[in-house]
Structures are given as C-alpha cells and as structure tokens.
PyMOL CGO cylinders between C-alpha atoms (Angstrom):
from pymol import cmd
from pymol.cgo import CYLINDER

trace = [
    CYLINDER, 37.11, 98.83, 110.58, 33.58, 100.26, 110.89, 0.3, 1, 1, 1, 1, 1, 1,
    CYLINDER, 33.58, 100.26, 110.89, 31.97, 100.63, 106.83, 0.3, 1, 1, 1, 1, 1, 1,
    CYLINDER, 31.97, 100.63, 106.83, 32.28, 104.21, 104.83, 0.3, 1, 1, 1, 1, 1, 1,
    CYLINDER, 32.28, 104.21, 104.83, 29.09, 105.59, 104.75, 0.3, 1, 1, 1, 1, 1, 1,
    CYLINDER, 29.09, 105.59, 104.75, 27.33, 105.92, 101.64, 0.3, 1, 1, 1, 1, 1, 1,
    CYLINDER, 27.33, 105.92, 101.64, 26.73, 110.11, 101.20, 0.3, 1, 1, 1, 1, 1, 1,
    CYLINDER, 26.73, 110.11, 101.20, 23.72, 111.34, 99.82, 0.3, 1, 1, 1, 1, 1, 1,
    CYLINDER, 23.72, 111.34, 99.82, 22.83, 115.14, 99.28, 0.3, 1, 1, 1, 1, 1, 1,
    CYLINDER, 22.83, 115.14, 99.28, 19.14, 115.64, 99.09, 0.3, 1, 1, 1, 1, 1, 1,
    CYLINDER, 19.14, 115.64, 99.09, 19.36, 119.34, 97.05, 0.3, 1, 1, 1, 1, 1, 1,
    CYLINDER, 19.36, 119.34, 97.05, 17.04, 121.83, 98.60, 0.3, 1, 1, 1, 1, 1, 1,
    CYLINDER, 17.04, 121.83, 98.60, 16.05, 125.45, 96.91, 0.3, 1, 1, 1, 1, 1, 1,
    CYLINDER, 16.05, 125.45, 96.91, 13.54, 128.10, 97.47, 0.3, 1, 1, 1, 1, 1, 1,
    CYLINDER, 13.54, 128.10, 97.47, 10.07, 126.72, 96.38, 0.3, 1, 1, 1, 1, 1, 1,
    CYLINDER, 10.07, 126.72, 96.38, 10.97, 122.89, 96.72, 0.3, 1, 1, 1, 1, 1, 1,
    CYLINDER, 10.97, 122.89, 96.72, 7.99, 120.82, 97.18, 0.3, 1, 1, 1, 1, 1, 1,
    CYLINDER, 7.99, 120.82, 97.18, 8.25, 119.49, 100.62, 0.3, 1, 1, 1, 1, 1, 1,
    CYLINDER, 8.25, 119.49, 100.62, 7.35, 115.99, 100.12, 0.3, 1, 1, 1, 1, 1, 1,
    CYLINDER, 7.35, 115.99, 100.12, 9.70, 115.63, 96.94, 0.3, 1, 1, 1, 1, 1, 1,
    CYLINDER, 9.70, 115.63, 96.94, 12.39, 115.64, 99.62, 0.3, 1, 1, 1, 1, 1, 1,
    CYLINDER, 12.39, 115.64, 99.62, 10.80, 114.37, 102.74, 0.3, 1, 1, 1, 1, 1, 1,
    CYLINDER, 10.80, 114.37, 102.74, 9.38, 111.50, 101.72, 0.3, 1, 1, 1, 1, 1, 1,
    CYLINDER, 9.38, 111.50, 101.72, 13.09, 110.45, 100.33, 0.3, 1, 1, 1, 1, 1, 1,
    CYLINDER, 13.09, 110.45, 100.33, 14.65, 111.66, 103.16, 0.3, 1, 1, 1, 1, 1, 1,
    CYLINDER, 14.65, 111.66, 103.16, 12.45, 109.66, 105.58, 0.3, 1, 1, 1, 1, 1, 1,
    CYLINDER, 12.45, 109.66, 105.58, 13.62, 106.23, 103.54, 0.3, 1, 1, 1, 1, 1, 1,
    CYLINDER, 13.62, 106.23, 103.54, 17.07, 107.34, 103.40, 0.3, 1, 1, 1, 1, 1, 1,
    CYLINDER, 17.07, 107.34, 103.40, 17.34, 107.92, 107.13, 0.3, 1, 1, 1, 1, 1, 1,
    CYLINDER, 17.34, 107.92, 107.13, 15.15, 104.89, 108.55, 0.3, 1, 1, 1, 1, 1, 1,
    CYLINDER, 15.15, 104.89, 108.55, 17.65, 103.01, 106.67, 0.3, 1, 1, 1, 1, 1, 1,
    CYLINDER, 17.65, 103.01, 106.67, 20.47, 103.92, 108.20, 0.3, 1, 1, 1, 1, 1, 1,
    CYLINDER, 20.47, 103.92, 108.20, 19.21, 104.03, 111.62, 0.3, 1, 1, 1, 1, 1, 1,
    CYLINDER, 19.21, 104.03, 111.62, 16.39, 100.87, 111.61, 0.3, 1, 1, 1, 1, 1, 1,
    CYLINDER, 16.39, 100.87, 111.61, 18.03, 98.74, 108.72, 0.3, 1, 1, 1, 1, 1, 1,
    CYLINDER, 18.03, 98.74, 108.72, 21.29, 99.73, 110.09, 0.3, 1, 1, 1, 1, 1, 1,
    CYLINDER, 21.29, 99.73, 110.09, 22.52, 100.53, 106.35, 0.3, 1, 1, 1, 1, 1, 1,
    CYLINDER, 22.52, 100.53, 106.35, 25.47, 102.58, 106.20, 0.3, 1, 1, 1, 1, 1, 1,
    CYLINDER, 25.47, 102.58, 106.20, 24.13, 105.50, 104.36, 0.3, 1, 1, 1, 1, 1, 1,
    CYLINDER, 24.13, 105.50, 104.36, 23.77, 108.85, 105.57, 0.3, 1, 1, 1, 1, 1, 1,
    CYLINDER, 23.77, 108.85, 105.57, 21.24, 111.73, 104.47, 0.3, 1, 1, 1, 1, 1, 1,
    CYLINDER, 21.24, 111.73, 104.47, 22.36, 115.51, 104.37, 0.3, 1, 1, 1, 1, 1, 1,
    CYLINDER, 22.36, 115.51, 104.37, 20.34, 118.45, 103.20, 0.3, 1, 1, 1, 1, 1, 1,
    CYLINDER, 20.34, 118.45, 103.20, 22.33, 120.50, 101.09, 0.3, 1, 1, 1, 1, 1, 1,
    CYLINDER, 22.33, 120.50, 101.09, 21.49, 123.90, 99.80, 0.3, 1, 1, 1, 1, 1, 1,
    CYLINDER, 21.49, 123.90, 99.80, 23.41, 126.98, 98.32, 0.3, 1, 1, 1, 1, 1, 1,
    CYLINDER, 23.41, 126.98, 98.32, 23.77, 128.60, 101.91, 0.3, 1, 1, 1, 1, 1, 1,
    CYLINDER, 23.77, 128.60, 101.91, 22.86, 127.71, 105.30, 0.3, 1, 1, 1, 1, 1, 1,
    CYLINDER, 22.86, 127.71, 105.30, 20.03, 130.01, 105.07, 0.3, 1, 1, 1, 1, 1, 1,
    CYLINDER, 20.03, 130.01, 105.07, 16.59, 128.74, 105.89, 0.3, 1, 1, 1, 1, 1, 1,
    CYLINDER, 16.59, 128.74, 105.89, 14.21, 127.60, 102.82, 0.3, 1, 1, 1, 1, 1, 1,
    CYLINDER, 14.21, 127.60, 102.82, 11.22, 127.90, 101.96, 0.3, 1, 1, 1, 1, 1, 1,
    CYLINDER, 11.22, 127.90, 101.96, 8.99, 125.32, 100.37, 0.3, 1, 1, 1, 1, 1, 1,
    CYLINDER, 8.99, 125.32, 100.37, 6.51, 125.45, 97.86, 0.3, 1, 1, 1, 1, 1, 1,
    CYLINDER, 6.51, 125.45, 97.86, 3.66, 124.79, 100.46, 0.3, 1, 1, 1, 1, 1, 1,
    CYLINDER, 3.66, 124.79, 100.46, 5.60, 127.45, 102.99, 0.3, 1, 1, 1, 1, 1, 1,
    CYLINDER, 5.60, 127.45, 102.99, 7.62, 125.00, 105.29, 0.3, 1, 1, 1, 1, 1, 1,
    CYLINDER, 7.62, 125.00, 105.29, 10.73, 126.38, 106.27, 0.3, 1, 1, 1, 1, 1, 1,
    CYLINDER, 10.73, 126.38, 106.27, 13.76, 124.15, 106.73, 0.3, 1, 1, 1, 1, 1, 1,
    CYLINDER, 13.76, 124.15, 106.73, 17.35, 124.67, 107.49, 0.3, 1, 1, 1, 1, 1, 1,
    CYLINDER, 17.35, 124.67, 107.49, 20.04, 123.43, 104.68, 0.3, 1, 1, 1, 1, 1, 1,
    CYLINDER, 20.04, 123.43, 104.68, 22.60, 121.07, 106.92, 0.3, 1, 1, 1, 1, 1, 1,
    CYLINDER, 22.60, 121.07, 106.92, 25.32, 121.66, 104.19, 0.3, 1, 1, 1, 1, 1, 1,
    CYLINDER, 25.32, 121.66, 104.19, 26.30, 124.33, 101.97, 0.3, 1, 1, 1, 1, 1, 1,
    CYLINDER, 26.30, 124.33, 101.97, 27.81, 123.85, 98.07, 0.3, 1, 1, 1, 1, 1, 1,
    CYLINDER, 27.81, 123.85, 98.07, 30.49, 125.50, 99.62, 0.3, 1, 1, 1, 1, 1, 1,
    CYLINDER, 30.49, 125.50, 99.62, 30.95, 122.95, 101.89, 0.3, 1, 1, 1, 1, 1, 1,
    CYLINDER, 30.95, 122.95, 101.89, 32.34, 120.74, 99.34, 0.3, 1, 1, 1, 1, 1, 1,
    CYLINDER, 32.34, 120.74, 99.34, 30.72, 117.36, 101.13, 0.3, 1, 1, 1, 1, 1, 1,
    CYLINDER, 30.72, 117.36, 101.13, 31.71, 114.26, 98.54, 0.3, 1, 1, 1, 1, 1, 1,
    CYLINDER, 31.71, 114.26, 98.54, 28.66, 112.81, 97.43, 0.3, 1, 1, 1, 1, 1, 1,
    CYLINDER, 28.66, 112.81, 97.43, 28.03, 109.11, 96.46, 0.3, 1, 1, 1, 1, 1, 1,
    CYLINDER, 28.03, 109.11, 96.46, 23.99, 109.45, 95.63, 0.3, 1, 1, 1, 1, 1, 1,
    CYLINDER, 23.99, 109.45, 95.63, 22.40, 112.96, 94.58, 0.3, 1, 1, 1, 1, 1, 1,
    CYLINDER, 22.40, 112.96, 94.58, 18.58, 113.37, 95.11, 0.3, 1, 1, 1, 1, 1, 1,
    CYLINDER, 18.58, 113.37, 95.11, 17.66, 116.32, 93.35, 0.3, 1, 1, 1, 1, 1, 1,
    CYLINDER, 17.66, 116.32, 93.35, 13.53, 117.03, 94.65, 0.3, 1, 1, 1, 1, 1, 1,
    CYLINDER, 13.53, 117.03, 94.65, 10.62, 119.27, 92.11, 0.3, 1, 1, 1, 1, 1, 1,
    CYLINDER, 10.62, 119.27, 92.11, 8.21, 121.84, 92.72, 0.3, 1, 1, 1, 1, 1, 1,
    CYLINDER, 8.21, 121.84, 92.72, 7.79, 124.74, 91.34, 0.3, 1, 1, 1, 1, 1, 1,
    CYLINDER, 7.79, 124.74, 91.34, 11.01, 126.15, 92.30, 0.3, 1, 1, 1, 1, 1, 1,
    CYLINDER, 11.01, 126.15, 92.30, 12.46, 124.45, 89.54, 0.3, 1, 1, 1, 1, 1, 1,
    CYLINDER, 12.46, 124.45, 89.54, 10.46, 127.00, 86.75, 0.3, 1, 1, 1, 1, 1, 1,
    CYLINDER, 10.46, 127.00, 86.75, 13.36, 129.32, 88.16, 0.3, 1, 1, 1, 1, 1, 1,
    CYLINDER, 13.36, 129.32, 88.16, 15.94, 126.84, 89.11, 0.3, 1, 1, 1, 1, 1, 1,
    CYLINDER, 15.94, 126.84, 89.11, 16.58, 125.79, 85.69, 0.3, 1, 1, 1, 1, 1, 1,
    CYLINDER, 16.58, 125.79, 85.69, 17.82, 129.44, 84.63, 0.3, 1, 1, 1, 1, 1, 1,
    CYLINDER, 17.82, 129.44, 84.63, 20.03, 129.26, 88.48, 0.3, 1, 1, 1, 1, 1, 1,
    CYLINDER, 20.03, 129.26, 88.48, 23.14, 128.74, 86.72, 0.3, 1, 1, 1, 1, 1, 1,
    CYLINDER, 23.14, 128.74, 86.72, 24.89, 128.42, 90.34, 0.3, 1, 1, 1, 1, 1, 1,
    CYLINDER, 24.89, 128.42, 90.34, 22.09, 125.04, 91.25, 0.3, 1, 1, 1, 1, 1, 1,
    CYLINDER, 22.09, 125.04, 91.25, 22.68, 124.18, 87.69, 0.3, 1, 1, 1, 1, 1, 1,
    CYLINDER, 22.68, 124.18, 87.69, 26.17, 123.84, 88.33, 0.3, 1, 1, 1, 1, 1, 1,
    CYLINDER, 26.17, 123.84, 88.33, 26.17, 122.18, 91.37, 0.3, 1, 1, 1, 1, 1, 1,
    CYLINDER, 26.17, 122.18, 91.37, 24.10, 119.32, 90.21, 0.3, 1, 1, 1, 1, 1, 1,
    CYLINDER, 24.10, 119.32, 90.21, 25.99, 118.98, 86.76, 0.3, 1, 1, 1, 1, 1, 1,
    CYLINDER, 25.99, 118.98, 86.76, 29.48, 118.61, 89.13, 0.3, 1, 1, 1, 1, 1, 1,
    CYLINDER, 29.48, 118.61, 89.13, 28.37, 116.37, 91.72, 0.3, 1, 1, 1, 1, 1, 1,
    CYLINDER, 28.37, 116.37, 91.72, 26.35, 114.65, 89.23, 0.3, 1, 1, 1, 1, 1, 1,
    CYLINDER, 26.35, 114.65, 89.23, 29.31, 113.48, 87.40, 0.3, 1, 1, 1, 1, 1, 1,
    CYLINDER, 29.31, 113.48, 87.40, 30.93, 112.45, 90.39, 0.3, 1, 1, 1, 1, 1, 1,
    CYLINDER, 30.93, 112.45, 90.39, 28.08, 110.84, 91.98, 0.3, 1, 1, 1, 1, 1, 1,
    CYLINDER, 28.08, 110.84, 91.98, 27.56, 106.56, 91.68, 0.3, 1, 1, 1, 1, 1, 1,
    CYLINDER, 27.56, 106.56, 91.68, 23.82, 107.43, 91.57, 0.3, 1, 1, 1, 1, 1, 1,
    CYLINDER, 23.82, 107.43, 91.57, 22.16, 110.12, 90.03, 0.3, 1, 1, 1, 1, 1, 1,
    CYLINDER, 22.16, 110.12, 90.03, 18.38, 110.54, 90.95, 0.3, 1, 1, 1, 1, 1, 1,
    CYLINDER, 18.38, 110.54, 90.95, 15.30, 113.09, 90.69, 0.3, 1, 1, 1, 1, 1, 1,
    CYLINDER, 15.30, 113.09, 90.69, 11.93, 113.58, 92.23, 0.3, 1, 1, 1, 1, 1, 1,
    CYLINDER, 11.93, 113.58, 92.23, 8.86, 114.98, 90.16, 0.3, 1, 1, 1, 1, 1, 1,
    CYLINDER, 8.86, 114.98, 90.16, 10.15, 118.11, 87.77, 0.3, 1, 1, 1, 1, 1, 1,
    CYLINDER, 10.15, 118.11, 87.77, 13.64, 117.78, 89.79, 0.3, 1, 1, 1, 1, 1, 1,
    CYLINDER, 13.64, 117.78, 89.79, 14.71, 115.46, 86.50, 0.3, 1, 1, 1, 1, 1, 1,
    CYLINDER, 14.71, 115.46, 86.50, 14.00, 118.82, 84.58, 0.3, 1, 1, 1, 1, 1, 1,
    CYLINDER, 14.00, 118.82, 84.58, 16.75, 120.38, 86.78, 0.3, 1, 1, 1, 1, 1, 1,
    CYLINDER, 16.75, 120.38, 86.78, 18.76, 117.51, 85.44, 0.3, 1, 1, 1, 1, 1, 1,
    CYLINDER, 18.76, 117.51, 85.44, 18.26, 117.72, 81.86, 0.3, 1, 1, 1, 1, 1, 1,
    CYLINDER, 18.26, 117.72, 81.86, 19.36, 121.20, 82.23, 0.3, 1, 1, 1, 1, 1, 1,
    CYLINDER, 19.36, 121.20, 82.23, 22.50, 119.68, 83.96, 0.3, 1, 1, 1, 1, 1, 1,
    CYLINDER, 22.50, 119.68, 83.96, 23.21, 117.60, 81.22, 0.3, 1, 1, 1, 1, 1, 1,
    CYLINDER, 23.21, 117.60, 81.22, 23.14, 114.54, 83.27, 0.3, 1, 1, 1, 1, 1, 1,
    CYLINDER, 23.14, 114.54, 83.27, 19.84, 112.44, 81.50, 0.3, 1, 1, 1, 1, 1, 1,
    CYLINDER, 19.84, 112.44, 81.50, 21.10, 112.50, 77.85, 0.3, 1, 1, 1, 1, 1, 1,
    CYLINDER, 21.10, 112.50, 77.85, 19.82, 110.06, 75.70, 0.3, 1, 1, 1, 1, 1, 1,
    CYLINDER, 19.82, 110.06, 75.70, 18.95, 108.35, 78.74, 0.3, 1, 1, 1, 1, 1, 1,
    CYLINDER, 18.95, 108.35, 78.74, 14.62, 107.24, 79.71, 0.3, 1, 1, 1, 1, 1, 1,
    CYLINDER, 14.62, 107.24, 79.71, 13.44, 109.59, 82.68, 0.3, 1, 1, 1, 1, 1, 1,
    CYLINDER, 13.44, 109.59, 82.68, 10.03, 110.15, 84.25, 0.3, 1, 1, 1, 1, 1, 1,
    CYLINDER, 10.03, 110.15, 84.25, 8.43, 113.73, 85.79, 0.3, 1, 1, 1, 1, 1, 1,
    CYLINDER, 8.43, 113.73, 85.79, 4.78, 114.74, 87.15, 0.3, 1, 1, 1, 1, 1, 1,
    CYLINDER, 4.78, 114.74, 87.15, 2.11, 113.73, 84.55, 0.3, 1, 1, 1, 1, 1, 1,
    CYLINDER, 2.11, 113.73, 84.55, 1.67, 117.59, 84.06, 0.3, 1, 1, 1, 1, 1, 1,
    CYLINDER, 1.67, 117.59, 84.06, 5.39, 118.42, 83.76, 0.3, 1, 1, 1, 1, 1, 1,
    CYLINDER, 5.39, 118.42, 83.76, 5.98, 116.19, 80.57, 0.3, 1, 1, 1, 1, 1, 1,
    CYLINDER, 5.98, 116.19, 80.57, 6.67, 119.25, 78.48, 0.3, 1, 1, 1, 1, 1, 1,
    CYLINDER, 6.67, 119.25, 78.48, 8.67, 120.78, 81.12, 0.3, 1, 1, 1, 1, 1, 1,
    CYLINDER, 8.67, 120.78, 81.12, 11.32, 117.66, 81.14, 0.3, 1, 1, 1, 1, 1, 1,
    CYLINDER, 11.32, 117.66, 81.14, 11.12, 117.46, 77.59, 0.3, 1, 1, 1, 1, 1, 1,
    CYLINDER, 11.12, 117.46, 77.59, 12.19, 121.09, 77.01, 0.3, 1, 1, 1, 1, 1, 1,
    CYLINDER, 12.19, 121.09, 77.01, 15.47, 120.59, 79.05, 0.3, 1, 1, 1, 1, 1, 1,
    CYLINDER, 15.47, 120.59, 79.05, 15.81, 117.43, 78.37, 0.3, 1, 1, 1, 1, 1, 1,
    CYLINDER, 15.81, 117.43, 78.37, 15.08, 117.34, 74.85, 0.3, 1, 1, 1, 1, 1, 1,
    CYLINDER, 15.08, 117.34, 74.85, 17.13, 113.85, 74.03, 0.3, 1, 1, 1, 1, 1, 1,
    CYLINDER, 17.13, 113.85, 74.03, 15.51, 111.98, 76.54, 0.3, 1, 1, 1, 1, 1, 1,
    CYLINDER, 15.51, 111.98, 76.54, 13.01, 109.35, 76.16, 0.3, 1, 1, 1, 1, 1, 1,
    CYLINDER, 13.01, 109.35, 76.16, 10.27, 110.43, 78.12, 0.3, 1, 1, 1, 1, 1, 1,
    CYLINDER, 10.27, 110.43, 78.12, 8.45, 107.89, 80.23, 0.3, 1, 1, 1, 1, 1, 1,
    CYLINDER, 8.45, 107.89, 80.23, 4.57, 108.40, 80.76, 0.3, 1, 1, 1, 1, 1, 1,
    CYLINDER, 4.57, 108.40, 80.76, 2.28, 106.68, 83.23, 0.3, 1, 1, 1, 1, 1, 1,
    CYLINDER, 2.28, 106.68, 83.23, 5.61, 105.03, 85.57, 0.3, 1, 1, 1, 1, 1, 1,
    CYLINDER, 5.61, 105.03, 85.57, 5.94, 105.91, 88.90, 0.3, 1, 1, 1, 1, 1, 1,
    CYLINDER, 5.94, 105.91, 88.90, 9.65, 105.15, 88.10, 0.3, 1, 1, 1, 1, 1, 1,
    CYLINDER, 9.65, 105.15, 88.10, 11.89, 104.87, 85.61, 0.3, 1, 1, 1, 1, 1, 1,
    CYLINDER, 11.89, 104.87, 85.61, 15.14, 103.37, 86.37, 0.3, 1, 1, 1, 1, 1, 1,
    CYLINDER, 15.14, 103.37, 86.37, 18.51, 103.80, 83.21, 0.3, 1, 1, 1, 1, 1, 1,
    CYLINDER, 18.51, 103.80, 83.21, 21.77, 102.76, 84.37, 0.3, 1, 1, 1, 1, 1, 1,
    CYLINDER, 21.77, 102.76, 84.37, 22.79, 104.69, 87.07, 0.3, 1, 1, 1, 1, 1, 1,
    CYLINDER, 22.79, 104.69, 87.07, 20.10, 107.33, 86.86, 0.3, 1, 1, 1, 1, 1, 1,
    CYLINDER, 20.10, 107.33, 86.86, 16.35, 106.81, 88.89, 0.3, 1, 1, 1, 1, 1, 1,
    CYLINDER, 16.35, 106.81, 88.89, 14.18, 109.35, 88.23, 0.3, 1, 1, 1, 1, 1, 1,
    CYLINDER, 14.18, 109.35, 88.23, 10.39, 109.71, 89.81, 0.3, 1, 1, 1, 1, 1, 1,
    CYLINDER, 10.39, 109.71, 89.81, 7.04, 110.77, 89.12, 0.3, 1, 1, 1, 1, 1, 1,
    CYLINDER, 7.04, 110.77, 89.12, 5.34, 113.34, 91.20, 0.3, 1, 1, 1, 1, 1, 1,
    CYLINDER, 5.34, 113.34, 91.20, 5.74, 114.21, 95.06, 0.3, 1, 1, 1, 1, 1, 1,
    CYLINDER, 5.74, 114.21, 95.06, 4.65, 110.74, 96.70, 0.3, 1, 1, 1, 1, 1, 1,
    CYLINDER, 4.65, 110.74, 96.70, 6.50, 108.47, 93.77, 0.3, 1, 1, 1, 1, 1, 1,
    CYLINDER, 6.50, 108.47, 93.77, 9.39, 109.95, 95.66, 0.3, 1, 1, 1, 1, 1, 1,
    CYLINDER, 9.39, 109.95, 95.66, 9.04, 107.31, 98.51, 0.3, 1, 1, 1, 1, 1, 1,
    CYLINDER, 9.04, 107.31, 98.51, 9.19, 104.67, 95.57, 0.3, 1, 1, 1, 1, 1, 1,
    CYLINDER, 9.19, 104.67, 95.57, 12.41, 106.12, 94.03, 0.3, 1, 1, 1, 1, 1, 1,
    CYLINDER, 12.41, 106.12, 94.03, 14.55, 106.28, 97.23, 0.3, 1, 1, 1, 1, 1, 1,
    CYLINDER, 14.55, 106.28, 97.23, 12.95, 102.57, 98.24, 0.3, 1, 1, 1, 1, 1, 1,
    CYLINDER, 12.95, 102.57, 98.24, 14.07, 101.60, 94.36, 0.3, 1, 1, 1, 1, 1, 1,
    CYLINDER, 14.07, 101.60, 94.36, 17.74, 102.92, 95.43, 0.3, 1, 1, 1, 1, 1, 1,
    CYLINDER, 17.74, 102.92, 95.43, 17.89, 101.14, 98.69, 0.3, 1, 1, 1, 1, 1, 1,
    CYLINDER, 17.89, 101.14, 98.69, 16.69, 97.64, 96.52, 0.3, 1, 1, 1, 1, 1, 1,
    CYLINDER, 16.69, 97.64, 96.52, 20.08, 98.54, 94.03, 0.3, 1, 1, 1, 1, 1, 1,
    CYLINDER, 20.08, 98.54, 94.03, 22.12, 99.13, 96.83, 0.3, 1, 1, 1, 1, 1, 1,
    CYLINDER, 22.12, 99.13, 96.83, 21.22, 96.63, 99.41, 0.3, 1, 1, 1, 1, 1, 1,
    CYLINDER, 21.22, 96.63, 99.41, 19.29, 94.24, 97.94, 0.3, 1, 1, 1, 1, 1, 1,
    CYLINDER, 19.29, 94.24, 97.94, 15.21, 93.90, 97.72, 0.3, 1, 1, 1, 1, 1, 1,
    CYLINDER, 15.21, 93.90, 97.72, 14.78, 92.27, 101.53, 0.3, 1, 1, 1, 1, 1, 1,
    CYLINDER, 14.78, 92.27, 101.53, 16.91, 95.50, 102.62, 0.3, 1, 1, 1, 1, 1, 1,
    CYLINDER, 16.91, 95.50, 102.62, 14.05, 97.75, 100.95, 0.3, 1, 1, 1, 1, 1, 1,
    CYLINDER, 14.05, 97.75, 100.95, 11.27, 95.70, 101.99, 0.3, 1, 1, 1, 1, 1, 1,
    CYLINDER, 11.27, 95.70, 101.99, 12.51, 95.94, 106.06, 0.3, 1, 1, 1, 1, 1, 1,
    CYLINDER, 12.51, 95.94, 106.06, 12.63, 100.06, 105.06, 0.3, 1, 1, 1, 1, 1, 1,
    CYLINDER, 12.63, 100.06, 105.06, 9.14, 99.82, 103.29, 0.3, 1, 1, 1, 1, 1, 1,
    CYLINDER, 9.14, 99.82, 103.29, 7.51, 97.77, 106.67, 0.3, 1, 1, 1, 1, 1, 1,
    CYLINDER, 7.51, 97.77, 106.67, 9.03, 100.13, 108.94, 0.3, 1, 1, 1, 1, 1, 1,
    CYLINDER, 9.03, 100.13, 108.94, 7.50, 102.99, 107.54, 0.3, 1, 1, 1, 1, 1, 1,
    CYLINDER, 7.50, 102.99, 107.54, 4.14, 100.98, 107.20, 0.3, 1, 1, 1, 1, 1, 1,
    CYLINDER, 4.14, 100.98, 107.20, 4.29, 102.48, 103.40, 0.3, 1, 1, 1, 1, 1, 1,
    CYLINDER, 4.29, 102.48, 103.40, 1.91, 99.38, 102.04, 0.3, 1, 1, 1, 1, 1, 1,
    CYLINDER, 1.91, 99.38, 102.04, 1.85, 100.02, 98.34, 0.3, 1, 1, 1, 1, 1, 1,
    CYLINDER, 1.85, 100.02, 98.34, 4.07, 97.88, 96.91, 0.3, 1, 1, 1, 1, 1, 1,
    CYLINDER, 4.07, 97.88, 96.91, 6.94, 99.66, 95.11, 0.3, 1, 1, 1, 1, 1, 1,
    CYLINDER, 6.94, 99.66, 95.11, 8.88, 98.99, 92.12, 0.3, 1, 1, 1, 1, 1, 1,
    CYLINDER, 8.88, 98.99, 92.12, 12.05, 97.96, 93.69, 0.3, 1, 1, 1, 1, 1, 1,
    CYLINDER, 12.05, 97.96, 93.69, 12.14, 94.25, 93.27, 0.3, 1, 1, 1, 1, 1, 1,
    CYLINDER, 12.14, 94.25, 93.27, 15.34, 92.95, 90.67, 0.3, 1, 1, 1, 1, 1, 1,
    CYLINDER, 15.34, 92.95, 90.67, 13.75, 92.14, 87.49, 0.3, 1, 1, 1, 1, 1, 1,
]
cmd.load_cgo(trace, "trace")
C-alpha cells in the first residue's frame, strides 16, 4: 500500500510576498520529488483567480477554500497583504479552521500576524520580520515575542522571520517530520549553504 501523502496548503492572498511562499514551496516540493518524501504542496487561495504579489508576480491558486482539501501542515506566507488580511474575516477564518485541524501550524514573516488574529499562537513564542514586531504583537498580544531568531519553533507551531527565513522554516518542518539527514539531502539539493536551524536539539 503506497504511503498517504502528507497535505500542505501554502495560503496565498492579494499582496503576498512572493518569496514568503516560494522559497517554502521550493523545499516542500524538492522533497517530495528528490527526497522522495511523501508530502505534497498545494497553493490554496480564496478563488481560483490569479494573485498578485506584493512585488507584482501573478500566480494561479491550485485550490480554492471551497475546495475543502484536508490539510495536515498549513504555511501561512507575509507581506504586506497581511495589513488588510487581518481585517479579511473570510482568510481569517480559513486559517483559524484548518489551523485547528492541521498537525502543523506554521507562518512566514508577518504571516504569524495573520495567525494571532486566528487565534492559533496563544500564549505560545512566535517570530515575524524585525520591523513587524509591533504588528505580531498587536494580534497576537499573548504571545511571547521572539527577536533576533530566524525561527522559533513551540509545540506544533514554527513560525519565521522575514521572506528568506522562510527556506529555514519549511527545512525546520522537513527535520520534525523526517528526521535531520532528510532536511539536510533537501538543503544540498537546493545548494541553500547556510546552515539552518533544523538539527534535534
């Protein structure tokens, strides 16, 4: 019997910053198809509409909320999309649902802020873009707030610093979920050749 595939929705909206969701989505997917990991990326988005990105790249959403796609592992990506996104009570809800349902919950730059305002960091330590700190704090205002980390792992929950600390996140996740030689084989195929944080203490 071939092994379930582990689901992950990488969440897109208008004004995402591209590499918040690339870079996690280029680990993601050379693990599954060079480590030969069963995990499986999707880009997920209120409609199937086309988005736009906070440096104007436009992608197309593979999966809709509508969809209803299970989700093991929720990436939730910045930029400043997420000044808006907080007050999108239909993204807010999305994330909050499959957040709860979700083994791992994780964030990218000021995507953690989208989770404070999903109720999903608590009392819990998370991590945003050094200049975002107040951001987090304000919808997130029981979190401990983690300066100078590129990340910041609490139970279940990974969240990232800004835009390239993405790459470090998702390589954190694969370490969790596979094991630290699994992330390294990810982190040499990608020739990414600072070393990341995702060793088991």
């Amino acid at each position: 019997m071939a092994e379930r595939l582990l689901s992950v929705g990488i969440i897109l909206f208008d004004g995402v910053e591209e590499l918040d969701f690339v870079g996690p989505w280029e680990v993601l997917t050379m693990a599954g198809k060079v480590g030969q990991l069963p995990i499986a990326a999707h880009l997920v988005a209120a409609t199937l509409t086309p988005i736009t990105c906070a440096k104007g790249l436009r992608v197309l959403p593979q999966v809709s909320f509508a969809d209803d796609l299970p989700l093991d592992i929720i990436v939730v990506p910045g930029g400043q999309g997420t000044r808006t996104g907080v007050h999108d009570a239909a993204l807010v809800r999305f994330i909050a649902d499959r957040g709860r349902s979700a083994s791992w919950i994780t964030s990218v730059c000021t995507g953690s802020a989208l989770l404070g305002a999903a109720g999903l960091i608590g009392h819990r330590r998370a991590t945003t873009h050094w200049a975002a700190m107040d951001f987090l704090a304000a919808h997130a205002p029981e979190a401990t707030i983690v300066r100078d980390a590129r990340v910041v792992e609490d139970g279940n929950l990974i969240t990232a610093a800004g835009v390239s600390a993405g790459i470090d996140m998702a390589l954190t996740l694969i370490g969790r979920l596979f094991g630290p030689a699994a992330a390294r084989a990810v982190q040499k195929g990608m020739e990414y050749y600072p070393e990341p944080p995702f060793t088991t203490p």
